[in-house]
C-alpha positions as CSV (number, residue, x, y, z in Angstrom):
1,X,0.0,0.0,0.0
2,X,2.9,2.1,0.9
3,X,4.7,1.5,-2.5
4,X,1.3,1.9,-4.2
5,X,0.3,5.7,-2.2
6,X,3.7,6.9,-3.3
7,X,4.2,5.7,-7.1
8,X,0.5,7.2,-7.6
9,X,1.6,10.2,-5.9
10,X,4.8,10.2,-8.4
11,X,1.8,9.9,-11.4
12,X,2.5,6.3,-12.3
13,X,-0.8,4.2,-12.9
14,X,-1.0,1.5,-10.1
15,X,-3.2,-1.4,-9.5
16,X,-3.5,-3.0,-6.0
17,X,-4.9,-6.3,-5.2
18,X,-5.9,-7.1,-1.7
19,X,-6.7,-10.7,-0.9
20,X,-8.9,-9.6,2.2
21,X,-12.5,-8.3,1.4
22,X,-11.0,-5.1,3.5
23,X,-8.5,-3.4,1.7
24,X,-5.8,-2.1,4.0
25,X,-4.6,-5.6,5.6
26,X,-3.9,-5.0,8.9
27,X,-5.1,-2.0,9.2
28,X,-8.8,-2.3,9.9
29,X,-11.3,-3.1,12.6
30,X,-14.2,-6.1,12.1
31,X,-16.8,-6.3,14.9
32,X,-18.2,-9.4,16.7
33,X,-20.6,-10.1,19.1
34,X,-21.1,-6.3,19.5
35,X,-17.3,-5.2,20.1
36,X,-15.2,-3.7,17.6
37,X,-11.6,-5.1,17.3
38,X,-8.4,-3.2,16.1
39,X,-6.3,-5.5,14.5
40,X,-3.4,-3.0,13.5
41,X,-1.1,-1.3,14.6
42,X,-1.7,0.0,18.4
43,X,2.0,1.4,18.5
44,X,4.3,3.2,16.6
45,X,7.3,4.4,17.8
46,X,10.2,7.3,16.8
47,X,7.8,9.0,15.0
48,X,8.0,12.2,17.1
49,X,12.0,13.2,16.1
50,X,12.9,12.8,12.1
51,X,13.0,9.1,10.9
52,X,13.4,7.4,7.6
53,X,10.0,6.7,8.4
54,X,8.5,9.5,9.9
55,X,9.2,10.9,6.5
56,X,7.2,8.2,4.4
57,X,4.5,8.0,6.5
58,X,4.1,12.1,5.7
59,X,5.0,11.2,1.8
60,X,2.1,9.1,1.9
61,X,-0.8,10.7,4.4
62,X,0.4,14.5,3.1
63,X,1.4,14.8,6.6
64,X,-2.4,15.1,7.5
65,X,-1.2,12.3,10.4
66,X,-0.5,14.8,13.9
67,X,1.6,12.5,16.3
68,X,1.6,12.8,20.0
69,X,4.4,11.3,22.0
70,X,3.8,8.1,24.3
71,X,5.4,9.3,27.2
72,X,7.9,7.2,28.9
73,X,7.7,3.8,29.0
74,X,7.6,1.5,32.0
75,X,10.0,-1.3,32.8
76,X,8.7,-4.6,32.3
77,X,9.2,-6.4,35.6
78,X,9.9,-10.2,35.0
79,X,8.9,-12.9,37.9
C-alpha cells in the first residue's frame, strides 16, 4: 500500500490487489458479538523526532497524520 500511495503520488498508474474483502490488511477493525476489534497497529514508535520513516508516513498521508508522544515507558518487571 505504501509502495502503491507513493508511485501514484509520483503519477504512475498503479493497481492494487488485496486478498482480504477489507483493503488495508492490517489496518482495519471487524466487529463481533457487539465489540469492535483493532487489529493493527496500536504502537508506533520514533515518529516524534525525524526518521526514515516519519518521512514516508508524511510522503504518503500529506502529513495530515498529527503525532503525539507516548510518554515514557515503563520497565517490564519479569517474575
Amino acid at each position: 500500500m505504501s509502495a502503491a500511495a507513493l508511485l501514484s503520488k509520483a503519477g504512475m498508474k498503479v493497481l492494487v490487489l488485496e486478498k482480504h474483502y477489507k483493503c488495508g490488511g492490517a489496518c482495519h477493525t471487524f466487529k463481533d458479538e457487539g465489540y469492535t476489534f483493532d487489529v493493527g497497529i496500536h504502537y508506533v514508535g520514533n515518529l516524534i523526532r525525524p526518521t526514515l520513516t516519519r518521512t514516508l508516513v508524511e510522503e504518503i498521508s500529506d502529513g495530515q497524520i498529527q503525532w503525539a508522544p507516548l510518554g515514557k515507558r515503563r520497565p517490564v518487571i519479569k517474575e
